[in-house]
C-alpha positions in Angstrom: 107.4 125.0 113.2 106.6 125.1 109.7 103.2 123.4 108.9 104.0 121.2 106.5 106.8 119.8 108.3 104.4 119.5 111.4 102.2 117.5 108.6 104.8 115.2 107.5 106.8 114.1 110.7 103.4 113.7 112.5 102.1 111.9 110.0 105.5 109.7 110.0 105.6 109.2 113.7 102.5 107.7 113.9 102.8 105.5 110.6 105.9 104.1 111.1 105.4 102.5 114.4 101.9 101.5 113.6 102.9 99.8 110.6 106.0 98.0 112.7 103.5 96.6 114.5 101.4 95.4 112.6 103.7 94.0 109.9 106.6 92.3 112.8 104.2 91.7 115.3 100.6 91.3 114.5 100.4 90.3 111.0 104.0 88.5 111.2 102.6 84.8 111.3 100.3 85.2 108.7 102.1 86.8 106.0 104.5 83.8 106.6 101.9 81.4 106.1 101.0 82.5 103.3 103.5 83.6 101.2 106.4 82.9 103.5 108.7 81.0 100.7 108.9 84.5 99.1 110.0 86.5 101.9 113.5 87.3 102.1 115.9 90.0 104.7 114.5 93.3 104.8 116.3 95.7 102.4 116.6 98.7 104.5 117.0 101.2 102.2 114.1 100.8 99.7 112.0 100.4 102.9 113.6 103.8 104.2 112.7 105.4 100.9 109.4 103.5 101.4 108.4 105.1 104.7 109.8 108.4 104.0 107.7 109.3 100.8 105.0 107.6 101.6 103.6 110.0 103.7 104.7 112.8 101.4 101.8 111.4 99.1 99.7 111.5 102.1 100.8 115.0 102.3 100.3 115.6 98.7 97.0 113.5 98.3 95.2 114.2 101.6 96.0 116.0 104.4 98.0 119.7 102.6 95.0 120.1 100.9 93.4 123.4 101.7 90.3 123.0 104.1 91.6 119.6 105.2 89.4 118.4 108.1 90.2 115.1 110.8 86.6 113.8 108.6 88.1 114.5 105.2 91.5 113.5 105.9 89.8 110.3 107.4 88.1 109.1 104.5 90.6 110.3 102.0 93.7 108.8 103.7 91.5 105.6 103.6 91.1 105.8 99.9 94.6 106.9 99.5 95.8 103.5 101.0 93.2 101.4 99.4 94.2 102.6 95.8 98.8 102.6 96.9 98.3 99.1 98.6 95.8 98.0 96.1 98.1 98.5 93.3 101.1 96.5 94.6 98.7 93.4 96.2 97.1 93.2 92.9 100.0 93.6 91.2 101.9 91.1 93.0 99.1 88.5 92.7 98.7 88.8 89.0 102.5 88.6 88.4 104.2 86.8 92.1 102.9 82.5 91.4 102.7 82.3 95.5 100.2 85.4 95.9 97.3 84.8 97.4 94.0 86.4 97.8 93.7 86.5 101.5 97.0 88.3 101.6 95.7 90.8 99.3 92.7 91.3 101.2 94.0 91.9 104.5 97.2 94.4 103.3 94.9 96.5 101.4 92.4 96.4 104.5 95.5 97.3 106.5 97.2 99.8 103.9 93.9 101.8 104.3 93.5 101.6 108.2 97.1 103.2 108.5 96.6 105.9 105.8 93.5 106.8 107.8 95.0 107.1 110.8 98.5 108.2 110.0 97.1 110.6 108.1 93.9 112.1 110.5 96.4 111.7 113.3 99.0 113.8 111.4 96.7 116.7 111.0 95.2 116.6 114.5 98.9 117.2 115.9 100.3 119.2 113.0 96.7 121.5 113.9 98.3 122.0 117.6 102.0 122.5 116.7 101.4 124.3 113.6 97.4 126.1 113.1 96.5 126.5 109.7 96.4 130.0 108.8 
């Protein structure tokens, strides 16, 4: 298997469901408390697009980087998800009237928990399917 295949569908696997998770499950009540009023039908395909490039910036950003390590890709997939889900939450607050702050907080905590592990997961299996070279 090509390895930067190997990188990006492990890297989906484990985002996607992580993220289902935490965003129907988990998180559900709370993001309806808060800005609930706002919240419409999910729009399937901009979320598609959503969860299929996002982890080509992961990709791009943190894990295909030569000498990519489970520490770096770690801390950099962090980062990586603090500055993507950072943008849009603050974004969204200074722009959306029924924003709030504790919403911003906890989706930029989550958006760089997942990048972390979507992306330090990803190279851990990519590194058994596909060894760098």
């Amino acid at each position: 298997m090509n390895r930067y295949t190997a990188l990006y569908l492990a890297t989906l696997l484990v985002m996607v469901p992580l993220d289902f998770l935490f965003l129907g499950i988990l998180a559900k009540d709370f993001f309806t408390s808060q800005v609930g009023d706002m919240l419409g039908e999910i729009r399937l395909a901009p979320a598609i697009l959503f969860y299929l490039l996002y982890p080509v910036g992961i990709l791009i950003f943190v894990s295909a980087t030569v000498g990519a390590s489970w520490q770096s890709t770690l801390l950099y997939g962090a980062l990586f998800g603090f500055f993507c889900y950072a943008t849009f939450e603050l974004t969204s607050l200074s722009l959306l009237k029924h924003w709030t702050w504790p919403v911003v907080i906890v989706d930029v905590a989550w958006g760089s928990f997942v990048t972390a592990v979507a992306a330090t997961s990803g190279l851990l299996i990519a590194n058994r399917l596909a060894p760098p070279h």
